[in-house]
N, C-alpha and C positions, 0 to 999 in steps of 0.2 A: 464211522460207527452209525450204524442203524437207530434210529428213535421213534417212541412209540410217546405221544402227548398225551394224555388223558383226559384231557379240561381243553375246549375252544369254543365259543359260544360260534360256532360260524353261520350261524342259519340268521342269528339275531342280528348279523354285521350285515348278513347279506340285504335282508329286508326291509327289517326295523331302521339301520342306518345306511339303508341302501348304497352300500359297497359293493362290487362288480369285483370279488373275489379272483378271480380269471386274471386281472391285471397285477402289476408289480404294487408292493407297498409302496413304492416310491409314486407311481401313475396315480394311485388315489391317493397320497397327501398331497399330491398338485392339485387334483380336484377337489377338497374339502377345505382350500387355501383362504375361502372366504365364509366356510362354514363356520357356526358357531354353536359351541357346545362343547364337555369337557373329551379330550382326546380326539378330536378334529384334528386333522393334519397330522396327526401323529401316529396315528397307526403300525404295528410293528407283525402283521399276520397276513398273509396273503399266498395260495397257490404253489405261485411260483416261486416265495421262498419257503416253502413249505419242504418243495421237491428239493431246490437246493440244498437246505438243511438236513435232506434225508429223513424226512419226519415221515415214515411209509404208512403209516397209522395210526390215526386218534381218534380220541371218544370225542364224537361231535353232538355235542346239547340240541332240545328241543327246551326253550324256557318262557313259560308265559304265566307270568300270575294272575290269582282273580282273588286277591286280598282287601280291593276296594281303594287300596293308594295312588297317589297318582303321581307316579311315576313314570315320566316317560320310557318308552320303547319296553320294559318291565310289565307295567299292570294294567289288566284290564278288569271291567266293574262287575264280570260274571265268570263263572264257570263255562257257559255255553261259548263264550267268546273268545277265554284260552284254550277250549278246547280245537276254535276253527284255527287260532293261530298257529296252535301245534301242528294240525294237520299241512297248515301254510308251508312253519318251516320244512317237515316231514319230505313234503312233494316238491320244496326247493333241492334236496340233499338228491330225491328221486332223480329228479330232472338233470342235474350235473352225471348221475350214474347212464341216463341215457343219452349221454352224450360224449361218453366215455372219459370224464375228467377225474372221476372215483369210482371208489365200488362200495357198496355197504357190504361188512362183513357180517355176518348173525349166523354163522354154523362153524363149525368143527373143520368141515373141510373147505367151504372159502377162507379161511384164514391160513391153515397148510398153503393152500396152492398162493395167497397173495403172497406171504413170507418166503414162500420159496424163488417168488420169483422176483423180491426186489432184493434178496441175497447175491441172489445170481447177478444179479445186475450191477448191487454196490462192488461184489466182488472184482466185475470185468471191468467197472469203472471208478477206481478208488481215489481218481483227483478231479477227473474230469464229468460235469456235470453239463452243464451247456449244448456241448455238441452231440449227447448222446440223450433222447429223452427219456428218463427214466418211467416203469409203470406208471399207472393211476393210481394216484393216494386212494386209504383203505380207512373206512369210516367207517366207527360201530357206535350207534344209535342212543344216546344216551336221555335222560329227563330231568331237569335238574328244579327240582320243584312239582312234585305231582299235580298240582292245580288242576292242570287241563285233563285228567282223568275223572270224565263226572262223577262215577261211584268205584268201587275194588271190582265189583263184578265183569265190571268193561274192561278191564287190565287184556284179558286175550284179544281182543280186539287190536292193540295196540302190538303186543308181543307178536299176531300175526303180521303185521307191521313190519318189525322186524327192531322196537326197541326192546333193546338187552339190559340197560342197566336204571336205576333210577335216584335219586336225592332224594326223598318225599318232601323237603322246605327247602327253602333260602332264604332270606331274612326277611326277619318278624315273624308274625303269627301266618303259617299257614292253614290247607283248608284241609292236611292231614298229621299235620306235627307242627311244634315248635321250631323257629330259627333261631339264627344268627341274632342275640342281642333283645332275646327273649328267655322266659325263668319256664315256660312252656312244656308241657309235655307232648303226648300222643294224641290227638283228638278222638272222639270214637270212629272216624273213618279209618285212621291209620292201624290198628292191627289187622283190621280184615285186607287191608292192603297188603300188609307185611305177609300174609296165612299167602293169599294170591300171587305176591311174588316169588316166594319161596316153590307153591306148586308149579309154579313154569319154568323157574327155572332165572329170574331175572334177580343180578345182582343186588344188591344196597348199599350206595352211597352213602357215605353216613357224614358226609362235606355236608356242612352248614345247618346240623342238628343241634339243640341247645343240648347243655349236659343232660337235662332229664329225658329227653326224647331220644337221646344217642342210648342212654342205657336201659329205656323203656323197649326200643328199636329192638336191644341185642336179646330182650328176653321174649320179643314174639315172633326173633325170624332168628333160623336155626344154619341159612345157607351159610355162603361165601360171602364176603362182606370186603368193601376199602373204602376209602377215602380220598377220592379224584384229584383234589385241589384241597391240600391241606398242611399248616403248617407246626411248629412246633413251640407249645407255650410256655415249656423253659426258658423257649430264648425271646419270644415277643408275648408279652402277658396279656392276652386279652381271648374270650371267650371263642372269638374265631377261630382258633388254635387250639389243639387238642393239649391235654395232659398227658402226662407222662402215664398214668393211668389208663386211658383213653388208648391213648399209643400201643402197650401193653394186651389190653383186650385186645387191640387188630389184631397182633400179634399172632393170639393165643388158636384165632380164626384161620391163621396162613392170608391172611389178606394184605395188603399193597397201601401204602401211602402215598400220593402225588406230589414234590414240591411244590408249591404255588409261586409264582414269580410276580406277585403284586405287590408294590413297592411297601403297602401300608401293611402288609402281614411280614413283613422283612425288617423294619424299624421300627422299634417300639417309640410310643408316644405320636405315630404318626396323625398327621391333621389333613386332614383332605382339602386340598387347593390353599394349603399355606409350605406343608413341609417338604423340602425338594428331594430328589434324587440323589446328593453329591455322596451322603454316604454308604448307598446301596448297590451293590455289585453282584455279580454272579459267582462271588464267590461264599458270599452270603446266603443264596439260596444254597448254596453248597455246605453251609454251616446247619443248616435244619437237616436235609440229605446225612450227615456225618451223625447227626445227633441221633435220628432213628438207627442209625446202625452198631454205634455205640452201646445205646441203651436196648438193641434186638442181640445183639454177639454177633450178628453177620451180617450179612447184605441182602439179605433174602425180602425184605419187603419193602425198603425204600427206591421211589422213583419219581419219576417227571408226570406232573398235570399242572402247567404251564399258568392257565389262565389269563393269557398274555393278551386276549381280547375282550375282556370282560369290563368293556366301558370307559379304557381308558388307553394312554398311547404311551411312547416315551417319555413323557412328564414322569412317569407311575410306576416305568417300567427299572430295572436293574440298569445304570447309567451309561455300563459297557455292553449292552445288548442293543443293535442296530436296527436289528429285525429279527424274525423267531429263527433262521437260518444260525445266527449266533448260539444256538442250543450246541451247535457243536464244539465250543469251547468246552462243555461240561467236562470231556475228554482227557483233555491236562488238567483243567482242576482238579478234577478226581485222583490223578496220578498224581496229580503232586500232594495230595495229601495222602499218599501211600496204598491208595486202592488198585489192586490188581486186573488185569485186562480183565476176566472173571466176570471180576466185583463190577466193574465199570459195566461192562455189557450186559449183567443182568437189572443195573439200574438205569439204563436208558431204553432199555425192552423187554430184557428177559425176563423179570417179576411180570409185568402186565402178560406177555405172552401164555407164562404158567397160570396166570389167575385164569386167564379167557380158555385157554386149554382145560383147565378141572371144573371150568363151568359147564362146558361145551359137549365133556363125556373123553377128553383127551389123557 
């Protein structure tokens, strides 16, 4: 089965913790074997098991703060300087496209012609992966935190670029909305952001807005709207997690929800560098997946944004998940809880495809 991720920070792996993507996950957890720092060595995102896994398309992040925290490889102390980082990872994502290891997709008809042709391919090759190489992965441009956008006016600048989608926060206070684990709203940047987005045409992520910013968001931008990497806060109670509510609006938009495979949006009460892995599974991420679709009556919006590289490794990750190529177990999970070939293949691609399709003019 085809899959389409929606959350990879891979530009921030690449640079910030100067991973050499091109190599197997396995190649760089020998090399980081004396590195120190959380998810070293543990890595579970790379290339080559990318292609394995059949992952033919994901939203790949551009994310650099300038909140003033100091966070490594995350924040830096201005605007001017997430904006050079962005541009950094921007011309990392370029440079693998001219070397033919990706493609960025940002239109209507690169995306037909990449889907058509790694169809064809999973078709003629449906066990064998190795001896046959598959296309180049197909990458659509994401921002996951506006920061590095100095005003809303420069937004074309960047959409000529070629990013499609945006988050305007990620946690705490950003420099045009509230996050993650803030009571924050809209700053006065963020609607002329939102008025600018909507004129070109670029989605809105609404991952990592606090409640008042998420619903401040839905009343000054009128497009198409998801949620990349996002989980469910019936079943993990904490702000990072959408309501049931929340859920509902996407809903009501025809917009996409991503499951997130981060162990601490999977376990409630989880502690960062105390609580382990042993009762997190993928079948678990599969219980948030079930639960948007319960509470939607179909299948129509729930899917995969992974987030499998966002600062941490195996430690963090779903216990039976080896590397991201393990997304294809999703398969029987999904069957065994009764979801039809359909249902399953519009939740590991088909929602994302039709969202980027109605965005696109498809």
């Amino acid at each position: 089965m085809l899959i389409i991720d929606a959350h990879l920070d891979l530009s921030m792996n690449a640079l910030q913790w100067n991973r050499d993507l091109l190599q197997s996950v396995y190649t760089i957890r020998t090399q980081e074997q004396f590195v120190q720092g959380k998810g070293r060595a543990q890595g579970v995102v790379a290339y080559p098991e990318m292609r394995r896994g059949r992952i033919f398309l994901s939203v790949a992040t551009l994310i650099a703060r300038s909140t003033g925290r100091p966070v490594p490889h995350f924040d830096f102390l201005s605007p001017t300087q997430s904006y050079g980082m962005a541009h950094g990872q921007l011309a990392y994502y370029r440079a693998l496209e001219q070397m033919g290891h990706v493609r960025i997709i940002s239109d209507l008809p690169s995306l037909e012609r990449h889907t058509a042709e790694w169809q064809a391919w999973d078709a003629a090759h449906p066990d064998d992966n190795s001896a046959n190489e598959p296309p180049p992965l197909g990458f659509v441009i994401s921002m996951e935190g506006a920061d590095p956008i100095l005003r809303p006016e420069q937004l074309a600048e960047w959409h000529a670029a070629g990013l499609r989608l945006i988050g305007p926060t990620h946690y705490g206070p950003g420099r045009y909305a509230g996050g993650t684990s803030t009571e924050l709203g809209l700053t006065p940047l963020g609607p002329p952001l939102l008025r600018e987005m909507e004129r070109l045409g670029i989605l809105l992520d609404l991952t990592h807005l606090s409640d008042e910013a998420f619903w401040e968001a839905l009343e000054h931008y009128n497009g198409l709207v998801l949620a990349s990497h996002n989980n469910c806060r019936a079943l993990v109670p904490h702000q990072r997690q959408f309501s049931d509510e929340q859920l509902r609006a996407i809903f009501a938009r025809d917009g996409v929800i991503g499951a997130a495979f981060d162990a601490w949006m999977l376990e409630p009460g989880w502690v960062v560098g105390q609580t382990t892995n042993e009762r997190v599974t993928m079948a678990t991420v599969v219980d948030h997946i079930d639960h948007i679709c319960q509470l939607a009556g179909n299948a129509r919006h729930a899917a995969i944004g992974t987030d499998l590289d966002g600062g941490y490794g195996k430690e963090q990750s779903p216990r039976d998940l080896e590397t991201i190529a393990d997304l294809q177990k999703l398969t029987g999970l999904l069957s065994g809880r009764g979801y039809t070939v359909d249902d399953i293949a519009a939740i590991l691609h088909g929602n994302w495809l039709r969202l980027f399709r109605q965005a696109w003019g498809g």
